[in-house]
NULUMFI-598827 format. One record per residue (C-alpha): residue number from 1; x, y, z; chain; residue in three letters. Coordinates in Angstrom, 1 decimal. Each point is the difference from the previous one (the first is absolute). Layout:
<recs>
pos:c1:c2:c3:unit:code
NUM:X:Y:Z:A:ALA
...
</recs>
This chain:
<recs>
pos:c1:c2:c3:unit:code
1:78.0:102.3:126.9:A:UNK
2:3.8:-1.1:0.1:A:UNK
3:-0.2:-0.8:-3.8:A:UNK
4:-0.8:3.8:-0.3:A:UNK
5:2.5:1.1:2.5:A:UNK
6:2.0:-2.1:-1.9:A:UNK
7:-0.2:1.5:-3.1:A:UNK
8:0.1:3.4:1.2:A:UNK
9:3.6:-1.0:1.6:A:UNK
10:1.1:-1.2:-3.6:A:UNK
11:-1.4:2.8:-2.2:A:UNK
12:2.2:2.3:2.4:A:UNK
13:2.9:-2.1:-0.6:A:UNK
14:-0.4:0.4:-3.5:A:UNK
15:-1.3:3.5:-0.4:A:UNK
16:3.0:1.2:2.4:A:UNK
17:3.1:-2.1:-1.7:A:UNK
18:-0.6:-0.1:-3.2:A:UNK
19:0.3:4.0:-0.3:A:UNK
20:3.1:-0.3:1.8:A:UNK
21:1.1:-2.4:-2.4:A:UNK
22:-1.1:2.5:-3.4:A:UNK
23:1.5:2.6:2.3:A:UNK
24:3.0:-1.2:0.7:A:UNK
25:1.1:-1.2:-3.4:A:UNK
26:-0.9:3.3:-1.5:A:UNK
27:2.1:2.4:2.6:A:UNK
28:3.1:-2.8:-1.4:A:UNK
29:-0.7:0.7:-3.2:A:UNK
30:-1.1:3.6:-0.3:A:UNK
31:1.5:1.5:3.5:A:UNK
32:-3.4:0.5:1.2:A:UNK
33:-0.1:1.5:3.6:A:UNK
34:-1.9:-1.1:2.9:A:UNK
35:-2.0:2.7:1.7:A:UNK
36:1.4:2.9:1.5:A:UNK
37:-0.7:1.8:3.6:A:UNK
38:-0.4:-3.3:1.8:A:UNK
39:1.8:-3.1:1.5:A:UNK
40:-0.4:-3.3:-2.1:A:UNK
41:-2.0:-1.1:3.1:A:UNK
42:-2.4:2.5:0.2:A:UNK
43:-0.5:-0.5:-3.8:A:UNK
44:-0.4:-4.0:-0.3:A:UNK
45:-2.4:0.6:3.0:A:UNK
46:-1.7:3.0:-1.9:A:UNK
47:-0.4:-2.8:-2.9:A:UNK
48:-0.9:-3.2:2.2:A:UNK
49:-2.9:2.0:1.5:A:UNK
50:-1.0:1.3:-3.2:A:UNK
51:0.1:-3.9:-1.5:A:UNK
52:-1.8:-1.4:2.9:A:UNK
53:-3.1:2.6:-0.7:A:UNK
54:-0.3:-1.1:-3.4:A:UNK
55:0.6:-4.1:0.9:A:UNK
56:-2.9:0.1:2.3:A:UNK
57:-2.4:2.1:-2.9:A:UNK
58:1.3:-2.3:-2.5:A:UNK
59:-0.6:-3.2:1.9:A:UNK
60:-3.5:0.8:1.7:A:UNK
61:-1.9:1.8:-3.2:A:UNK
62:1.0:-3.1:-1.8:A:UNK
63:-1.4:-2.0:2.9:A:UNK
64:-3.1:2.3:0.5:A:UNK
65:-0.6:-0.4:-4.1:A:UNK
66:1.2:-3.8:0.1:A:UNK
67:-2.7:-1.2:-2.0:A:UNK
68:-0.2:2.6:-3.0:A:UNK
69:3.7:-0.1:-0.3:A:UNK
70:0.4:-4.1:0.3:A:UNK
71:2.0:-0.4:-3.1:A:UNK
72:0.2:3.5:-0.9:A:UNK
73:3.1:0.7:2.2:A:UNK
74:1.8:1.2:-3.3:A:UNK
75:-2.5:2.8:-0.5:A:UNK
76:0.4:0.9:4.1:A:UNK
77:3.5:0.3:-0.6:A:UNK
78:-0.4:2.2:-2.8:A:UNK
79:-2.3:2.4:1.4:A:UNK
80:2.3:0.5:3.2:A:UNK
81:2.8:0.4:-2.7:A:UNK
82:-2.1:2.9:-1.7:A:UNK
83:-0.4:1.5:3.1:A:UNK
84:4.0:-0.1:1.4:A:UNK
85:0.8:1.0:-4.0:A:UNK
86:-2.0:3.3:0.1:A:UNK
87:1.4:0.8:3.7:A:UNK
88:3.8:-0.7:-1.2:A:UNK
89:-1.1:2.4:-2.8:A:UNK
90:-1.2:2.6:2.5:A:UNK
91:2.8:0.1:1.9:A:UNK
92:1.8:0.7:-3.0:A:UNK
93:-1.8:3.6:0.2:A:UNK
94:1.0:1.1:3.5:A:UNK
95:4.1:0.7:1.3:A:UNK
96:2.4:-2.5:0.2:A:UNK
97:-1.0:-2.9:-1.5:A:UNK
98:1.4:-0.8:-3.7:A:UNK
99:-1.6:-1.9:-2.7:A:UNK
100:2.5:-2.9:0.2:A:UNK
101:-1.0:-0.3:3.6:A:UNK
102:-3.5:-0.2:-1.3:A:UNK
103:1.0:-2.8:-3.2:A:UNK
104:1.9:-1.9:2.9:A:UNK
105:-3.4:0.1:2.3:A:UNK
106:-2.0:-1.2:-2.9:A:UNK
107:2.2:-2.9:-0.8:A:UNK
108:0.0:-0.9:3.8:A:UNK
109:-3.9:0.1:-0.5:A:UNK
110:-0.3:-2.1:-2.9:A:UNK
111:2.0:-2.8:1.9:A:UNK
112:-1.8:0.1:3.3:A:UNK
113:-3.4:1.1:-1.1:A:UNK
114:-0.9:-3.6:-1.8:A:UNK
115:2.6:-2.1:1.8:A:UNK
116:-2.1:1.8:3.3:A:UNK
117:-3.4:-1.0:-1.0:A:UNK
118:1.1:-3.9:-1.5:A:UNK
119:1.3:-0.7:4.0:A:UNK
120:-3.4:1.7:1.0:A:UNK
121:-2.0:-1.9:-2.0:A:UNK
122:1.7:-3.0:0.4:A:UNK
123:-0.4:0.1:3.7:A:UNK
124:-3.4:1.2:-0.3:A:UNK
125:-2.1:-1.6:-2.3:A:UNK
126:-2.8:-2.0:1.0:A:UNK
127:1.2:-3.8:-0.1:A:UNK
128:-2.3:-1.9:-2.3:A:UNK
129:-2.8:3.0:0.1:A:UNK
130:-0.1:0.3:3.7:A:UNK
131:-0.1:3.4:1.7:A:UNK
</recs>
């Protein structure tokens, strides 16, 4: 149980920084704007709760299918990519989100995505073929 707890705590780490990171370093280059309409707090809090919602899925579905994912954490990471991919691309669609916001999510994704499920595995693999 703490290894998984574990790996929940660093999977949030990761999926919460390293957008600020891609985020960041795009607004410097390209003027990109944070939000609008609310404080910074209420919007890193927005995203941390968002981030902790998607740690604990990510972490315990790869738990729950420990055994048919074993070494196929690159293929887990791809199919949650897919899935974040087609939602930046829906959002797209609706008001007030803009395509580079979108390009900037999907390079967040494709860092955290396999970095995400490598610490999961590697904290959550059977040792030696032991559940």
């Amino acid at each position: 149980m703490a290894r998984v707890i574990l790996s929940i705590v660093l999977v949030l780490a990761v999926i919460y920084i390293v957008p600020f990171v891609v985020y960041g370093l795009a607004s410097v280059m390209t003027g990109l704007q944070p939000p609008q309409g609310a404080s910074a707090a209420q919007f890193l809090l927005s995203v941390l709760v968002s981030k902790v919602g998607t740690a604990v899925g990510f972490v315990l579905i790869f738990r729950l299918a420990r055994d048919p994912l074993s070494e196929r954490w690159p293929l887990y990471a791809l199919v949650w990519w897919l899935m974040f991919v087609f939602g930046e691309i829906g959002q797209t669609i609706g008001p007030n989100y803009t395509w580079l916001e979108a390009l900037l999510g999907v390079i967040s994704e494709t860092i955290y995505f396999p970095l995400s499920a490598c610490l999961t595995y590697r904290l959550l693999r059977p040792a030696h073929g032991k559940p």
